[in-house]
C-alpha positions as a printed NumPy array, in Angstrom:
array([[  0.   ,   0.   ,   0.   ],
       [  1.53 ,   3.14 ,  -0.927],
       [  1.218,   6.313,   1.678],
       [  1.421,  10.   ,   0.404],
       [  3.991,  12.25 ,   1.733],
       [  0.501,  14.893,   2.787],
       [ -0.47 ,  11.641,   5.121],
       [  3.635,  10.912,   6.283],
       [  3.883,  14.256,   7.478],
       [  0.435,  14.499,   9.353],
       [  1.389,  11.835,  10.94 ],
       [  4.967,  13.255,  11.752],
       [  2.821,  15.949,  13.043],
       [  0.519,  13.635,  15.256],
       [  3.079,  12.409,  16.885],
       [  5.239,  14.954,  17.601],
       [  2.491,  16.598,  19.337],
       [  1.259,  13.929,  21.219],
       [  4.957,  13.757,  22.98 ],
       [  4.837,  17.668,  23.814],
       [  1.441,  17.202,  25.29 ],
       [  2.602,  14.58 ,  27.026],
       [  5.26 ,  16.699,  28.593],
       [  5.435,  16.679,  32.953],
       [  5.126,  20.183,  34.131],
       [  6.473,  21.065,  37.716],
       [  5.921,  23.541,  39.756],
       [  7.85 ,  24.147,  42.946],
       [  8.241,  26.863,  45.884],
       [ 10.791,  26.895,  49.371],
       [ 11.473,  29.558,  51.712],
       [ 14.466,  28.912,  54.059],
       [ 14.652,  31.347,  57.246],
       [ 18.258,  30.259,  59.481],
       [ 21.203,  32.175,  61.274],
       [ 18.421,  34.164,  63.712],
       [ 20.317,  35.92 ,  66.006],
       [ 19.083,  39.171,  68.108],
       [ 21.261,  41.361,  70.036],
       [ 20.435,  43.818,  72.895],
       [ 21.845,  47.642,  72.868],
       [ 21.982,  50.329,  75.586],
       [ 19.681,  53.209,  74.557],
       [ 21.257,  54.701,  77.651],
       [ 24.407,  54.047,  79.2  ],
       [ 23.727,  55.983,  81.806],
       [ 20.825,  54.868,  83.405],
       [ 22.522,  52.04 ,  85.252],
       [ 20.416,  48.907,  83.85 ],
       [ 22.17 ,  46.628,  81.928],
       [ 20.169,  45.479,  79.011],
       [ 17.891,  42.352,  79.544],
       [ 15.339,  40.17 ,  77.632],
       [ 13.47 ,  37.551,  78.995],
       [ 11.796,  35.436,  76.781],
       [  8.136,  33.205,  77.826],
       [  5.785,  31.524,  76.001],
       [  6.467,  30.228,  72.199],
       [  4.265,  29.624,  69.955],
       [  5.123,  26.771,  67.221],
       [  3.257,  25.825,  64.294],
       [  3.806,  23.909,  61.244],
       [  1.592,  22.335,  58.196],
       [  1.847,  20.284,  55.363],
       [ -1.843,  20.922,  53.377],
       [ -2.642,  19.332,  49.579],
       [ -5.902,  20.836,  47.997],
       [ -6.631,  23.56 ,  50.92 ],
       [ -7.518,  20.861,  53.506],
       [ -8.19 ,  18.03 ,  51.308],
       [ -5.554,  16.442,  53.309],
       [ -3.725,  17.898,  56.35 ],
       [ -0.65 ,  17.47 ,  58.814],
       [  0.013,  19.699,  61.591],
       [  1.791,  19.709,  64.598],
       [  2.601,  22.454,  67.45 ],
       [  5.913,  21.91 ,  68.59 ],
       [  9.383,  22.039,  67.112],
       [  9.509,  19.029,  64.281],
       [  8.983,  18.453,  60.789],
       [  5.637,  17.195,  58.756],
       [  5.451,  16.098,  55.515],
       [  2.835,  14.705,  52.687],
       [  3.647,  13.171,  49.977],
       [  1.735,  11.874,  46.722],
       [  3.095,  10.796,  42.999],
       [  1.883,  13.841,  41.986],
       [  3.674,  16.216,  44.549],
       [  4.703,  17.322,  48.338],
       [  4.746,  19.565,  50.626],
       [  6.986,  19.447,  53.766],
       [  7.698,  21.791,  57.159],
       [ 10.516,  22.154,  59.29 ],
       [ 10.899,  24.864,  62.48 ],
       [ 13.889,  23.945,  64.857],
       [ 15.98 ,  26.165,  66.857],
       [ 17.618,  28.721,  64.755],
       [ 16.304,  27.547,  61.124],
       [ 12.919,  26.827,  59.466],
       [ 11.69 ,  25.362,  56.136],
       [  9.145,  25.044,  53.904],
       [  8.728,  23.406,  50.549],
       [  5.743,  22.715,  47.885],
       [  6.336,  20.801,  44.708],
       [  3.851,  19.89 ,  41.916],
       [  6.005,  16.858,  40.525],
       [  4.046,  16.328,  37.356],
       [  0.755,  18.218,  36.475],
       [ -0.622,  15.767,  34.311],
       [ -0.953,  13.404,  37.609],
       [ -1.595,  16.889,  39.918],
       [ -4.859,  18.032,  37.803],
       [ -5.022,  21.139,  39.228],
       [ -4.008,  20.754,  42.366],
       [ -2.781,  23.199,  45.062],
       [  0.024,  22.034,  48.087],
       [  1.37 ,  24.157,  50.452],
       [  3.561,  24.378,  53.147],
       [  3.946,  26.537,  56.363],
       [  6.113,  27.082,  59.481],
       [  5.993,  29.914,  62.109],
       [  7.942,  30.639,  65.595],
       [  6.386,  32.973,  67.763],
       [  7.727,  34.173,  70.961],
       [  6.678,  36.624,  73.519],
       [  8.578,  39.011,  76.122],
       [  9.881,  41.259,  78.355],
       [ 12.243,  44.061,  77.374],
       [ 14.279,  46.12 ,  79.583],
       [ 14.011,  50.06 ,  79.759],
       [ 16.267,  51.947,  77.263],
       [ 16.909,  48.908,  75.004],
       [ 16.731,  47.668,  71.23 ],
       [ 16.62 ,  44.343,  70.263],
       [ 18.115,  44.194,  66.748],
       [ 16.901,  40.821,  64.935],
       [ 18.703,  39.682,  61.726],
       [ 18.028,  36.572,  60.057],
       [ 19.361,  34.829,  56.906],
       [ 15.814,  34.763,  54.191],
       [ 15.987,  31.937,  51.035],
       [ 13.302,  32.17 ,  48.753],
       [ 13.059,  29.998,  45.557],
       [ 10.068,  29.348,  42.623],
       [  9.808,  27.819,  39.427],
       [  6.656,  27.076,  37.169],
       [  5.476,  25.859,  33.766],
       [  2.961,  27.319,  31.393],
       [ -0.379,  27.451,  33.705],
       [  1.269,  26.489,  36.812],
       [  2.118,  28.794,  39.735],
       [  4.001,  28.895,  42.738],
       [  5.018,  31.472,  45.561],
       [  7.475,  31.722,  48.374],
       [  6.996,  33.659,  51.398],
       [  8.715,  34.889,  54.249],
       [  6.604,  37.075,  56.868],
       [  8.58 ,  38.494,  60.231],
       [  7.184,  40.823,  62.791],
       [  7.701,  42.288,  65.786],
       [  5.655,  44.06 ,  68.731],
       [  6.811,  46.077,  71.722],
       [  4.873,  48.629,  74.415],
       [  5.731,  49.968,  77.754],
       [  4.162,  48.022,  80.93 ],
       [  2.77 ,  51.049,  81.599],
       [  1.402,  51.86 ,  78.336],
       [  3.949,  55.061,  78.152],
       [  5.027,  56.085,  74.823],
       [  4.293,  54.606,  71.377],
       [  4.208,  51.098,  70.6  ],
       [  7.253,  50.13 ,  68.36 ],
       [  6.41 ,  47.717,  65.805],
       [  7.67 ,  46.507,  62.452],
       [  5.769,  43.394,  60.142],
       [  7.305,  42.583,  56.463],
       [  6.845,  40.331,  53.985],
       [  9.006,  38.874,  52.104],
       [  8.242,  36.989,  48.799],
       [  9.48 ,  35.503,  45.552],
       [  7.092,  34.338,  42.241],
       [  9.48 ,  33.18 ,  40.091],
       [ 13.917,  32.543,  40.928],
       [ 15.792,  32.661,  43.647],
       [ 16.236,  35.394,  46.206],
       [ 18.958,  35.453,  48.799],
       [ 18.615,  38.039,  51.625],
       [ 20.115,  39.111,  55.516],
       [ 17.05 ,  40.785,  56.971],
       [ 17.474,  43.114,  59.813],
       [ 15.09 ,  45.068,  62.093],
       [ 14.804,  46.449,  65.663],
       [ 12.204,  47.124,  68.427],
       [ 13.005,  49.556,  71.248],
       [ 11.505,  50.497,  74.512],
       [ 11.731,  54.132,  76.172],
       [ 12.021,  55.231,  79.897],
       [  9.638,  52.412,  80.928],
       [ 10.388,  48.537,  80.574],
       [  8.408,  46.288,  77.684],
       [  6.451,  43.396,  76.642],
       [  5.625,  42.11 ,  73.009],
       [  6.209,  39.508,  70.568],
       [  8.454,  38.811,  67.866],
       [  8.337,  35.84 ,  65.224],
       [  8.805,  34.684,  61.425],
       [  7.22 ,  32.081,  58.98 ],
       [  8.069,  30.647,  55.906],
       [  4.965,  29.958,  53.499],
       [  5.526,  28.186,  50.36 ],
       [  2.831,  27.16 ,  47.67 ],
       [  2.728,  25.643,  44.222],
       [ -0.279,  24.523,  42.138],
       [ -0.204,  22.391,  39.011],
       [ -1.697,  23.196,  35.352],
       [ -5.358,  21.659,  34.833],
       [ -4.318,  20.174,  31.75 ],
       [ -1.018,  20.331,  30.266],
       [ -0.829,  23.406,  27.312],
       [  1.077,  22.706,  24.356],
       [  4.608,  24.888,  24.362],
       [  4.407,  27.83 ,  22.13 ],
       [  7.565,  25.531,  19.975],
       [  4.422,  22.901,  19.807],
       [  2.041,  25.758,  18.077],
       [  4.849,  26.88 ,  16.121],
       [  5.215,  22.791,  14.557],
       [  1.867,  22.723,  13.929],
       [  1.872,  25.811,  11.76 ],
       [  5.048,  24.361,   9.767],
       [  3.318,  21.179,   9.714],
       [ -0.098,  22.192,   8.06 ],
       [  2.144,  24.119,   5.639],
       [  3.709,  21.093,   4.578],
       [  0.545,  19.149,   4.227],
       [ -0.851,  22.331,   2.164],
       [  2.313,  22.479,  -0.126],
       [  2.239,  18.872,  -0.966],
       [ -1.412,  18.84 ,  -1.71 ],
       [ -0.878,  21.951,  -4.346],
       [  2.278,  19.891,  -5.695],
       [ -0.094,  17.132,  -6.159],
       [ -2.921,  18.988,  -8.157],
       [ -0.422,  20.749, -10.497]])
């Protein structure tokens, strides 16, 4: 049986699309927050109290969530958690000094759409001495990648509270957010929190949010559109051959 070049190249054509439609996607997010260190400073040398903080309760929280709930895995206490599925993962760290997070869509024509995410937050309140800052600086890591009709974010979020016991003065506060769509980002954050002539109480903490959520259906690469269009020119330039 003989076969015409028109039908050889459609079927060059079928094929070739059929493997770029059957292309994985991946989408993926992480936020890394480590080297937390704060430091105390005299406001006031001369007021004879030498700089103090006293830290109390701390509030630890982590998650591991695929399709907003769908499935869940918490805990409240320094650890890790972690879900995985062929299609992706999502994972939580928060230890002394260093915190991850991580969401990955492994392959989107398994994921269908779906969303995983990933959290971990430190909290921890106290008590500042009069005429003091505490200076916080941390080490920030944020990293995302997508495909065509995926998407994927990486957030860090730290903040910081302080007012006088005796509700002297102006509260001093400070509450960013840091966060990355698409690369990597590599930062040293600093900040400070300072109480006047009266001591302090407040809070201070960071969390590291990362999300990523797959492509319904996979979407041809513009290359694929681009093959089709030489393709269908081929098939038309063969047919003309043929009639003249």
């Amino acid at each position: 049986m003989l076969v015409s070049k028109s039908h050889l190249t459609a079927c060059a054509l079928a094929v070739a699309l059929s493997s770029a439609a059957g292309q994985t996607g991946a989408a993926s997010a992480s936020v890394q927050i480590s080297n937390v260190w704060i430091e105390l400073i005299d406001l006031d040398p001369n007021d004879q109290i030498t700089p103090w903080v006293q830290f109390g309760y701390r509030d630890v929280a982590m998650n591991a969530n695929l399709n907003d709930g769908g499935e869940l895995q918490e805990i409240f206490w320094p650890g890790s958690v972690q879900l995985s599925r062929p299609y992706g993962e999502a994972a939580a760290m928060v230890g002394d000094g260093i915190m991850r997070s991580s969401a990955q869509i492994r392959d989107s024509r398994l994921a269908g759409g779906a969303r995983v995410s990933a959290l971990g937050s430190d909290w921890r309140m106290f008590e500042l001495s009069p005429n003091t800052q505490l200076k916080l600086t941390l080490s920030v890591s944020l990293q995302a990648d997508y495909g065509l009709g995926e998407s994927s974010r990486a957030v860090a979020s730290i903040y910081g509270y302080v007012s006088a016991f005796d509700q002297s003065g102006t509260p001093d506060q400070f509450d960013d957010k840091l966060q990355n769509f698409s690369g990597a980002r590599t930062l040293d954050y600093r900040s400070t929190l300072s109480t006047g002539q009266a001591a302090g109480h407040g809070t201070i903490g960071w969390a590291a949010y990362s999300y990523a959520q797959g492509s319904a259906a996979p979407v041809p690469e513009p290359a694929s559109y681009a093959m089709l269009l030489a393709g269908l020119a081929a098939i038309g330039a063969c047919r003309l051959r043929r009639r003249d």
